[in-house]
C-alpha positions in Angstrom: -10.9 -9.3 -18.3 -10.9 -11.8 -16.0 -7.5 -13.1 -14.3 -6.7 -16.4 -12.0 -3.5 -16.0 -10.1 -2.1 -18.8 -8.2 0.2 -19.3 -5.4 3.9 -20.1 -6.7 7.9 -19.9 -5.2 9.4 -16.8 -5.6 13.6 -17.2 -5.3 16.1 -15.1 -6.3 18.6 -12.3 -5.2 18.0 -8.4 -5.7 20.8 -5.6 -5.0 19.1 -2.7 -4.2 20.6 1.0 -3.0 21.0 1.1 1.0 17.6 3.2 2.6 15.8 3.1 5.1 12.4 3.0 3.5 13.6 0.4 1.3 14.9 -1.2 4.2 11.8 -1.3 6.3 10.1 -2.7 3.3 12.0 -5.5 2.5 11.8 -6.3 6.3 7.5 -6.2 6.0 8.3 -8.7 3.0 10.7 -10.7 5.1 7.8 -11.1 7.4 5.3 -12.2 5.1 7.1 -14.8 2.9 7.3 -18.0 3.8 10.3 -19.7 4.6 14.2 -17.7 5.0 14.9 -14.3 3.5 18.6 -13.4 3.7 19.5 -9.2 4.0 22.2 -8.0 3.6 23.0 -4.5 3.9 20.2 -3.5 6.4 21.2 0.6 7.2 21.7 0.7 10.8 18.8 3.7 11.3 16.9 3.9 14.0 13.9 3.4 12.1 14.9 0.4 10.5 15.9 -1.0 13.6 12.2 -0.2 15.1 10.7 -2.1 11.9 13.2 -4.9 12.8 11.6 -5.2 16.3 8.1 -4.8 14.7 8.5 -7.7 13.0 10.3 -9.8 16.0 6.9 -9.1 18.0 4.7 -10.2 14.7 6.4 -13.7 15.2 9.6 -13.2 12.8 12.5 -14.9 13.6 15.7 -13.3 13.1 19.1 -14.6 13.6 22.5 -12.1 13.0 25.1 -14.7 10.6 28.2 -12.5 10.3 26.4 -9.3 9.4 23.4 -10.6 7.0 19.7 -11.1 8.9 18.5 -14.2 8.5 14.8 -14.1 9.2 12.4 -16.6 9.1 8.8 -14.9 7.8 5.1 -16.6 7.5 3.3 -14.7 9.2 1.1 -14.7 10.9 1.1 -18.8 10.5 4.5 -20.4 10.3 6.7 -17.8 11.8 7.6 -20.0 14.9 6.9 -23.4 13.8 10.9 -24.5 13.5 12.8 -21.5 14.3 16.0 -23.8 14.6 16.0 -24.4 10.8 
């Protein structure tokens, strides 16, 4: 079986139970996708607030708006190239 997958926009909104494995994972996500990911609901654990600074030093760009994470992913291209949008 031979399968072709092609690049496409993922959007939508997912309410998932607070963890900190789940946590760190949606943050490696953030990191990768292109353009904004919104989170909301990060656990305040240490570890998730390592992951959060893992991803800062990759090139992420994450902004605090009243409680929700904004962070701007692409990595490892297009991280920084308007971090004011």
């Amino acid at each position: 079986m031979k399968v072709t997958v092609y690049p496409s926009v993922i959007q939508g909104a997912v309410e998932v139970p607070r963890s900190k494995s789940i946590g760190q994972r949606v943050l490696a996500c953030a990191l990768m996708a292109n353009g904004e990911t919104i989170i909301d609901g990060l656990p305040d654990s240490d570890d998730c607030q390592h992951a959060l600074e893992v991803i800062r030093q990759l090139g992420a760009v994450v902004r605090n708006d009243n409680g929700k994470l904004l962070v701007r992913g692409g990595y490892p291209f297009k991280c920084r190239l308007d971090p004011a949008t």
